[in-house]
C-alpha positions in Angstrom: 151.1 115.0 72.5 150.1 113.8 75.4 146.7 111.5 75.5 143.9 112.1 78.2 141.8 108.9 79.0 138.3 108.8 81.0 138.5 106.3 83.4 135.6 103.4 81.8 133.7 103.8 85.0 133.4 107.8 84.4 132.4 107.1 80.6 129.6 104.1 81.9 128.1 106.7 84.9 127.7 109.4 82.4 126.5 107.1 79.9 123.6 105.8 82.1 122.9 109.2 83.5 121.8 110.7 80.4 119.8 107.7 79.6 117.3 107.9 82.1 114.4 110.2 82.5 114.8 113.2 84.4 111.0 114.4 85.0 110.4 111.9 87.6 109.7 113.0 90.8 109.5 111.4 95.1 107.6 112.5 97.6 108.4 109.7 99.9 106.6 110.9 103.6 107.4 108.1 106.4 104.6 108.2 109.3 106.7 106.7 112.6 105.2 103.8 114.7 101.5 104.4 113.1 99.6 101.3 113.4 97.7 100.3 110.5 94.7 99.7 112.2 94.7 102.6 114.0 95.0 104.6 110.6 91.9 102.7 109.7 90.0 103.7 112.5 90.8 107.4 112.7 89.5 109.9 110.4 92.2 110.4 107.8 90.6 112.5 105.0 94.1 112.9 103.4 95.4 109.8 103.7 92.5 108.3 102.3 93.2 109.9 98.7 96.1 107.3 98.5 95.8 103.6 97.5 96.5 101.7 100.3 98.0 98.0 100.9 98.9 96.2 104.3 102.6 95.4 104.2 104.9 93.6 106.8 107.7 94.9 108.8 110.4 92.8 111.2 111.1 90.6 108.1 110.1 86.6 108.5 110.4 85.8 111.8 112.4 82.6 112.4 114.4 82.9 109.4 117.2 85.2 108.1 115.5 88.3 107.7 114.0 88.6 111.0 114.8 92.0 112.5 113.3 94.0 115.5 110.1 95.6 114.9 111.9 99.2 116.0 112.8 102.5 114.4 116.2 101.6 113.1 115.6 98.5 111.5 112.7 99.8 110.0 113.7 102.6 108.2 116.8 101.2 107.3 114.7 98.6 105.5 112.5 101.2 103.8 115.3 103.2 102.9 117.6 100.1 101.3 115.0 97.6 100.3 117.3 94.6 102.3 117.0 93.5 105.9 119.0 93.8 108.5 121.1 90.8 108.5 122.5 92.9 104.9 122.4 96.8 106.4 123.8 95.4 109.6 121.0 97.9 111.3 119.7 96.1 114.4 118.4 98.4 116.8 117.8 102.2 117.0 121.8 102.2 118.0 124.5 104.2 116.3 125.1 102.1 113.8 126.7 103.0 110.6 125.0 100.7 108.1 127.1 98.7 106.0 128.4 100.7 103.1 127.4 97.7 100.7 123.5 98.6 101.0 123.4 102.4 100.7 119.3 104.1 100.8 118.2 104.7 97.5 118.9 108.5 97.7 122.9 107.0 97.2 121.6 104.8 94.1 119.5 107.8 92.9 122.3 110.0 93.2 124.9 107.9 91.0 122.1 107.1 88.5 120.7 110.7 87.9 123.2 113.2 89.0 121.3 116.0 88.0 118.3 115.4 90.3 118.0 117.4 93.9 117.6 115.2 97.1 116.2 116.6 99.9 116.2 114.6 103.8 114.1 116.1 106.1 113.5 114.6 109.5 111.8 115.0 113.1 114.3 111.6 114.0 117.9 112.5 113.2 119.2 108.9 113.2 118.8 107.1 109.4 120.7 110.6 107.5 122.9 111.3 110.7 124.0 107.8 111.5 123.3 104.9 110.0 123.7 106.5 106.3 125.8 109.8 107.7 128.1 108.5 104.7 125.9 109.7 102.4 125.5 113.2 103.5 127.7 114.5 100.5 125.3 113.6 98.1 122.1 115.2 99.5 121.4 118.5 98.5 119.5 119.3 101.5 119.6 117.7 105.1 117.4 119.5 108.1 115.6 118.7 111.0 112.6 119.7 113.0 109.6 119.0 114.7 106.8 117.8 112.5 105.4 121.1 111.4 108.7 122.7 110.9 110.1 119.3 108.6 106.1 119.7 106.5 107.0 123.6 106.1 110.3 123.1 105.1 110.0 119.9 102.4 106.5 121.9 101.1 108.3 124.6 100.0 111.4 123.0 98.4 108.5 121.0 96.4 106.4 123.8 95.2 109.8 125.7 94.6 111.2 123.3 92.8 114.3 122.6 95.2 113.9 119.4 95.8 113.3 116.3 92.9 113.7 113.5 95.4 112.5 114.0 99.3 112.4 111.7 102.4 110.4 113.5 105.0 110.1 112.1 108.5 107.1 112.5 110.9 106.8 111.6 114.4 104.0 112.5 116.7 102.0 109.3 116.5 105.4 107.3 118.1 106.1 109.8 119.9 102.2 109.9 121.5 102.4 106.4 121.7 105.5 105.6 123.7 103.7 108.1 126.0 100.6 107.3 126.3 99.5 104.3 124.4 96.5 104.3 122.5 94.8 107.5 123.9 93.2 110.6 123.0 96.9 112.1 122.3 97.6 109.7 119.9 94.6 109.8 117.9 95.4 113.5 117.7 98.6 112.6 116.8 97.3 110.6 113.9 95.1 113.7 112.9 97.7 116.1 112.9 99.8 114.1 110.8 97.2 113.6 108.3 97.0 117.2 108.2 100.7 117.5 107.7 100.4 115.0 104.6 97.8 117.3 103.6 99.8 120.2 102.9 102.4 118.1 101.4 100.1 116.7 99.0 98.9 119.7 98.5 102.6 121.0 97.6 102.9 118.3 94.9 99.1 119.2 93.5 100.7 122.6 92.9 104.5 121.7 91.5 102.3 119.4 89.6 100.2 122.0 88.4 102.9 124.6 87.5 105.2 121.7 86.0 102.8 119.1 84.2 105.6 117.6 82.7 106.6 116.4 85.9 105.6 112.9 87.3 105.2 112.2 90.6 105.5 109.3 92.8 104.2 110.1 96.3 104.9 106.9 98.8 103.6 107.1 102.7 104.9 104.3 104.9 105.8 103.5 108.6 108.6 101.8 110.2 106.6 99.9 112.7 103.2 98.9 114.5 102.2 99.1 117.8 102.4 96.8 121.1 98.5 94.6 120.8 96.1 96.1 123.5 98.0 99.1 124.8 100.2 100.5 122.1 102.6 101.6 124.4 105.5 99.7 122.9 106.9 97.9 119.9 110.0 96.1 119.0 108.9 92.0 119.2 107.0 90.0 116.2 103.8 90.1 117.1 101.2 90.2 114.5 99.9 94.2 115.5 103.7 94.9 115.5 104.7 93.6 112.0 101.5 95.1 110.3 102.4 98.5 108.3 101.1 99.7 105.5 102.2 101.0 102.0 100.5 104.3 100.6 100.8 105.7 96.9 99.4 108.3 95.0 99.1 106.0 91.3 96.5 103.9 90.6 98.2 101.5 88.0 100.2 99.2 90.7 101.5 96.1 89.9 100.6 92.6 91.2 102.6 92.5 93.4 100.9 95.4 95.5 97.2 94.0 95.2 98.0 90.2 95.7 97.7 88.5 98.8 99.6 84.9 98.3 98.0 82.3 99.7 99.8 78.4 100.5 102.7 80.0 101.1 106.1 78.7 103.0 105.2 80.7 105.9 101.4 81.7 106.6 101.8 83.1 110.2 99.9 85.9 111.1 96.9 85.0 109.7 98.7 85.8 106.2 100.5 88.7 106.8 103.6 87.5 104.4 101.5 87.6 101.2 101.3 90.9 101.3 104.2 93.2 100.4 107.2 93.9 103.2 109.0 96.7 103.8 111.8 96.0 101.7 109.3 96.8 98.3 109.6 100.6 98.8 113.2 101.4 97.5 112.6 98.7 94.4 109.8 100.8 93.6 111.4 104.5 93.8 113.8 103.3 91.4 111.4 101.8 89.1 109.5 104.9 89.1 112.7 107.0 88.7 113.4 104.4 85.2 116.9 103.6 87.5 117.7 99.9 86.6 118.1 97.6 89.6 121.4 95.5 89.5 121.4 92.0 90.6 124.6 93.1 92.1 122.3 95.1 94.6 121.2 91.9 95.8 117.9 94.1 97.1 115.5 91.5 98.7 112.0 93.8 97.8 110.6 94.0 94.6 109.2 96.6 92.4 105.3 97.4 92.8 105.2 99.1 90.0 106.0 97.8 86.4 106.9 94.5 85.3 108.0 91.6 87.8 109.5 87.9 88.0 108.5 86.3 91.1 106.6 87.6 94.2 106.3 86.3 97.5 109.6 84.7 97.4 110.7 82.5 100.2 113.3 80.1 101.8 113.6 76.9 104.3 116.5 75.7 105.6 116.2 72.0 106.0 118.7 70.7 108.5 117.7 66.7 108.7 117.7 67.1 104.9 120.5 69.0 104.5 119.1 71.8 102.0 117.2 74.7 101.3 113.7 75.0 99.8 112.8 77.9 97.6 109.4 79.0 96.8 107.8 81.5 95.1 104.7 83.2 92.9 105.2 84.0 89.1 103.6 87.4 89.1 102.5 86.5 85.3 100.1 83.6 86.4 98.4 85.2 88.8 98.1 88.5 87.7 96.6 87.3 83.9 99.6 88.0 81.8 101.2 85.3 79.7 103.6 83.2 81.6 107.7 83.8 80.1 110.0 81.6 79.7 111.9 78.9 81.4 112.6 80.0 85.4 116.4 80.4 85.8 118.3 79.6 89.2 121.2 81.0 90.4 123.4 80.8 93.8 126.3 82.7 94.5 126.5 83.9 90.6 126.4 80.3 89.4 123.8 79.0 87.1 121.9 76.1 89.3 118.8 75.3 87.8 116.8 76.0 84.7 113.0 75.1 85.3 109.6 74.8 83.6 107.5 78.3 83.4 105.1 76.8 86.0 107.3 75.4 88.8 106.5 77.2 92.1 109.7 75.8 93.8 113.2 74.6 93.8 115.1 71.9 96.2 118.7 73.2 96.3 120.7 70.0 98.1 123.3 70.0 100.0 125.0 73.5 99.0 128.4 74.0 100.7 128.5 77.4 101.4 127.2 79.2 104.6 126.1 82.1 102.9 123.7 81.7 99.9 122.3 84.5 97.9 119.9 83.2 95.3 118.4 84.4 92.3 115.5 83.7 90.8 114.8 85.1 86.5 111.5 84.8 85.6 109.8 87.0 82.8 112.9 88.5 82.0 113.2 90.2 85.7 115.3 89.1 88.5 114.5 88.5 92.1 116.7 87.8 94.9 116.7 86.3 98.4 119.8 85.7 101.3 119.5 81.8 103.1 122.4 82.3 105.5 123.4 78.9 107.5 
């Protein structure tokens, strides 16, 4: 008789499939080129349900990460949780991002195979181009204009068509680009807010129907705005790099309520000790209980749940011939009891094993060009790229 064998892969995907927990739900509802003060300043009565942080966009400027504040950079960010010098997304381009760093709908697909994912979009590029690849595991992919995109994700929500949803809205970019900061864009703003309306409204009533069900709802934006006009956007300028990160729990972590302070880098008056971009995807897939693999090598970090480090950063030091590492342990500052010793590695190798307490590491003289650390701390891993 003839023996059939599943492949060990096949036997590990299902494995981990069924261990996770299927009644979580995403709502994630990206605003384009909405500046965060702008939101501030103009009535928002929906918006303002949601717990807000500022956030940074364009990466660190001056070091690896740095990216163009634009549209394809950003959302490739959001939708990854790496930069662009890992997507390989510079500009708003036809680029096809590299396959390495797929959005977390790809992840969220492999991990939970029974959820629905649902892309839809007033911008055709990130689900059309740069992550076209991953088409085939979307259950639904549609454009529109803004109303159209809000009708059409509402009803897949309240229907119960769609578990996981990226919805794209663009009048406030659009109302920019044209005419600055202006009576049209601040009606641009207010019609989006409405639009987030009816799609909070949409989860109020799956949620009602379905109690079961737990809900993550995430609003975010790719970019700010050009300072003074608003016209533009694309260079790393302080109004440019401000976004914001929106969420519908009240019970964030540390990481999304701390500002660091003393850190490696405190341009803009602060802006980098507040969370980036690249926090979103880590925290879809801690909400969705999908375990992040240090194979990932995601830069952001969950702000929800537990956490290592926070605020983690990098130096290169040529006339010293090194890099500097530096970073936050999320357990000090945030009251908890510190873990154990702080592990080091670079490129998979055990480096350094350090006190509880340390706040940095000196790495001399490493040979390779590419160096992708991580840093254990409290039993949670977090990663950065230094690239010579």
């Amino acid at each position: 008789m003839k023996k059939r064998f599943f492949p060990l892969v096949v036997i590990l995907f299902l494995l981990s499939a069924c261990q996770k927990d299927e009644s979580k739900r995403v709502l994630l509802i990206g605003i384009d080129g909405l500046q965060y003060e702008q939101m501030q300043a103009i009535p928002t009565p929906n918006l303002d349900q949601l717990n807000f942080t500022k956030a940074y966009a364009g990466g660190i400027t001056g070091t690896g990460t740095e990216q163009p504040t634009s549209s394809g950079p950003g959302w490739a960010t959001l939708l990854t949780g790496v930069w662009a010098n890992k997507h390989q997304v510079w500009s708003n381009d036809l680029y096809i991002a590299d396959y390495h760093y797929p959005s977390f709908m790809f992840r969220t697909k492999l991990a939970v195979p029974s959820l629905s994912l649902s892309a839809v979009m007033n911008w055709i590029v990130p689900y059309f181009v740069f992550f076209i690849q991953e088409v085939p595991t979307l259950s639904y992919l549609s454009l529109g204009g803004d109303e159209s995109v809000t009708s059409q994700a509402a009803r897949r929500i309240v229907d119960g068509r769609s578990d996981v949803t990226f919805v794209h809205l663009d009048a406030p970019d659009h109302a920019g680009h044209a005419h600055g900061f202006s009576p049209e864009h601040t009606q641009a703003v207010v019609d989006s807010d409405r639009l987030i309306g009816e799609l909070l409204a949409a989860v109020a009533q799956r949620q009602a129907e379905k109690p079961a069900e737990d809900w993550l709802v995430m609003v975010v934006t790719d970019h700010g705005r050009q300072p003074v006009s608003g016209f533009g956007h694309g260079s790393q300028t302080l109004e440019e790099k401000t976004v914001f990160i929106g969420v519908n729990k009240p019970d964030m972590n540390v990481a999304f309520s701390y500002q660091g302070e003393g850190l490696l880098y405190d341009d803009f008056d602060g802006l980098y000790g507040y969370p980036s971009q690249a926090d979103v995807a880590p925290t879809i897939f801690r909400h969705l209980g999908i375990s992040i693999q240090p194979r990932w090598k995601l830069e952001g970090v969950p702000l929800m749940g537990d956490l290592g480090v926070i605020r983690l950063m990098s130096v290169k030091d040529s006339d010293r011939d090194g890099v500097l590492l530096q970073w936050i342990n999320s357990a000090e500052v945030g009251g908890a009891e510190v873990g154990s010793d702080i592990k080091i590695q670079r490129n998979g190798l055990l480096v350094a094993t350090l006190a509880s307490d340390e706040t940095q590491y000196w790495d001399s003289s490493p040979d390779e060009r590419v160096l992708d650390y991580v840093i254990s701390a409290n039993g949670v891993d977090t990663q950065i790229r230094v690239e010579y």
